[in-house]
C-alpha positions as CSV (number, residue, x, y, z in Angstrom):
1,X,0.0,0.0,0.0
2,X,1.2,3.4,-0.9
3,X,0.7,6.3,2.0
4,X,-0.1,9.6,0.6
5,X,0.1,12.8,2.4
6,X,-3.4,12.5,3.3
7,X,-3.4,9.2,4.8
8,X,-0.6,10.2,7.2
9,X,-2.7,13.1,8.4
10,X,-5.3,10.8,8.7
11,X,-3.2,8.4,10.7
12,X,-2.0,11.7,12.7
13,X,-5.6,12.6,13.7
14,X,-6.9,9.3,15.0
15,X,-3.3,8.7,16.7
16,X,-3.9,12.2,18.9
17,X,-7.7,10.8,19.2
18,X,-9.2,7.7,18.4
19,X,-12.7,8.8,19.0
20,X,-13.0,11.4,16.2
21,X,-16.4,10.7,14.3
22,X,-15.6,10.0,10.6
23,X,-17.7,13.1,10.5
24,X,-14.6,15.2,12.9
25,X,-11.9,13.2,10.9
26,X,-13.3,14.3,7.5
27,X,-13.2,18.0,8.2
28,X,-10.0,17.7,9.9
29,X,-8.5,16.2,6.7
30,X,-10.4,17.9,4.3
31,X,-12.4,15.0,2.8
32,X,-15.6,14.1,2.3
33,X,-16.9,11.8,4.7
34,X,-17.3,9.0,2.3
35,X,-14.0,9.0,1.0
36,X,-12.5,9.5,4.4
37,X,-14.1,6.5,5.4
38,X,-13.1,4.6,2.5
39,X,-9.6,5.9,3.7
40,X,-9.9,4.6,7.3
41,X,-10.8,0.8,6.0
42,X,-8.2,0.7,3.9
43,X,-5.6,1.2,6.5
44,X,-7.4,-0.6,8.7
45,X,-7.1,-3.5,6.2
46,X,-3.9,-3.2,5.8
47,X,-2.9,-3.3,9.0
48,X,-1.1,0.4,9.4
49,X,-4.3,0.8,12.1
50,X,-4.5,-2.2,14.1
51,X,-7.0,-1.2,16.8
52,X,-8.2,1.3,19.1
53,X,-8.0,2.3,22.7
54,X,-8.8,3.9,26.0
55,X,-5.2,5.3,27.6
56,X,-6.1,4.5,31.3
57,X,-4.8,6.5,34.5
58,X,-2.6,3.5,36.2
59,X,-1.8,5.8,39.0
60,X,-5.6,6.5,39.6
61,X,-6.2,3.2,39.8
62,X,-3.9,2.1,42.2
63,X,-0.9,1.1,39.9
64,X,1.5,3.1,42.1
65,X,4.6,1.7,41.2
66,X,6.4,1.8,37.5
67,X,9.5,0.0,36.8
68,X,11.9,-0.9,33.7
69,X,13.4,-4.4,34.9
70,X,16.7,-5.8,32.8
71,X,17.0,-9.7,32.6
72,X,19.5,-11.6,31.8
73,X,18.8,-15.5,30.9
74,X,21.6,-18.5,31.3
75,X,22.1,-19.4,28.0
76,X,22.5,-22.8,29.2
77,X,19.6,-23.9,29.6
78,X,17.6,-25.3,26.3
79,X,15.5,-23.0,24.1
80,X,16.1,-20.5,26.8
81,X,14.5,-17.5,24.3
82,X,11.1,-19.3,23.5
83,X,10.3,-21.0,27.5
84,X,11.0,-17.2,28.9
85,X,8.8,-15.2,26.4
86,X,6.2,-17.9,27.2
87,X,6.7,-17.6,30.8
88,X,6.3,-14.0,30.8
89,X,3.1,-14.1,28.8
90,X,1.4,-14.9,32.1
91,X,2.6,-12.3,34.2
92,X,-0.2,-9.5,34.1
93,X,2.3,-7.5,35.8
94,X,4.4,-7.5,32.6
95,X,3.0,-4.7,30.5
96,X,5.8,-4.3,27.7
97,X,8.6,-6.8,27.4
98,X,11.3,-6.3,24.5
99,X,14.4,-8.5,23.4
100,X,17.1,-6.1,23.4
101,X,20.7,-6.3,22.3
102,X,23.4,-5.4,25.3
103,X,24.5,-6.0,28.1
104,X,20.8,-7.8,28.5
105,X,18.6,-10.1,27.2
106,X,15.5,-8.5,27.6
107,X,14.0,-5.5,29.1
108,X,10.2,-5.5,31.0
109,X,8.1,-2.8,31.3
110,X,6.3,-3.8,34.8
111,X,3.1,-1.9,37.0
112,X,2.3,-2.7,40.2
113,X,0.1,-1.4,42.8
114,X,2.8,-1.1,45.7
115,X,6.8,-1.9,46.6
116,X,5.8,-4.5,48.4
117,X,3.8,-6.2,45.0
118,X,7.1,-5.5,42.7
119,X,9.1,-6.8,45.6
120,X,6.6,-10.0,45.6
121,X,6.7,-10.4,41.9
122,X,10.7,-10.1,41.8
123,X,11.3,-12.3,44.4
124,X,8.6,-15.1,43.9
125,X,7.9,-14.9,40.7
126,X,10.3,-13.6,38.1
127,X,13.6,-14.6,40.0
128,X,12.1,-18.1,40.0
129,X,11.8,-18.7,36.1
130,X,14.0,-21.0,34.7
131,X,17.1,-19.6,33.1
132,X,17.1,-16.1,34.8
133,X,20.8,-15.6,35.5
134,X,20.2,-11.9,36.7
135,X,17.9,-9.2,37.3
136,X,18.2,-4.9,37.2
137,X,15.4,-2.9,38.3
138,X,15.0,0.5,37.7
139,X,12.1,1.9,39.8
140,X,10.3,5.2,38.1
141,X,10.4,8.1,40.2
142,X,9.2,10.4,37.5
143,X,8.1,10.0,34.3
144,X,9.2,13.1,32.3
145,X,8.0,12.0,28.3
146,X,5.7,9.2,27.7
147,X,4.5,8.5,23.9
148,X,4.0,5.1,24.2
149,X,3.3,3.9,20.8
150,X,2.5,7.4,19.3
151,X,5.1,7.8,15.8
152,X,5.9,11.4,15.1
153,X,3.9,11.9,11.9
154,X,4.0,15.4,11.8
């Protein structure tokens, strides 16, 4: 699929809000509704939008603590890659997870409600897959930029 100038201010628009009416979107883009709805499917069809979302307020509701957790897995151990993505597929507390290259293996992206949760998942949880050689934690204490997921179309 080719992107014209258009579609990226399309994709711009519903990126800032995903609940613009086709009506809202149209105007914004200068299209007629029709066609900006013809626009919409096709990106939706091709996969360039691949769903909308509410942005929730963790803090608000009671996800206190944020924290950016390095792992490092014992290469060892057999199909060490595939059992710990699996692994961490269960663990709610687990909201991003990325293979990186470094010093690391992966990096986590993990919420709790408390210290005393993240210290609980860590300890009893985490720690305890097999493979995991060694553990960083990086608690949040401020979060100064956070475009999770938004691309600078502009």
């Amino acid at each position: 699929m080719k992107i014209d100038a258009i579609d990226l201010r399309i994709l711009a628009a519903l990126q800032a809000d995903g609940r613009l009416s086709n009506q809202d979107l149209a105007d914004k883009v200068s299209l007629s509704p029709s066609a900006c709805l013809r626009r919409v499917r096709t990106l939706e069809e091709f996969k360039l939008i691949r769903g909308y979302h509410a942005e929730l307020d963790a803090v608000k509701l009671g996800f206190e603590l944020e924290a950016v957790v390095h792992v490092t897995l014992d290469r060892a151990e057999a199909d060490w890659h595939g059992k710990f993505q699996q692994r961490i597929q269960q663990f709610d507390e687990v909201t991003a997870a990325y293979v990186v290259s470094g010093a690391c293996n992966y990096v986590l992206h993990v919420r709790t409600r408390s210290l005393a949760d993240f210290s609980r998942f860590i300890v009893e949880r985490l720690n305890k897959v097999v493979g995991v050689r060694d553990l960083c934690s990086y608690i949040v204490m401020q979060k100064i930029k956070d475009t999770m997921g938004s691309l600078p179309l502009d």
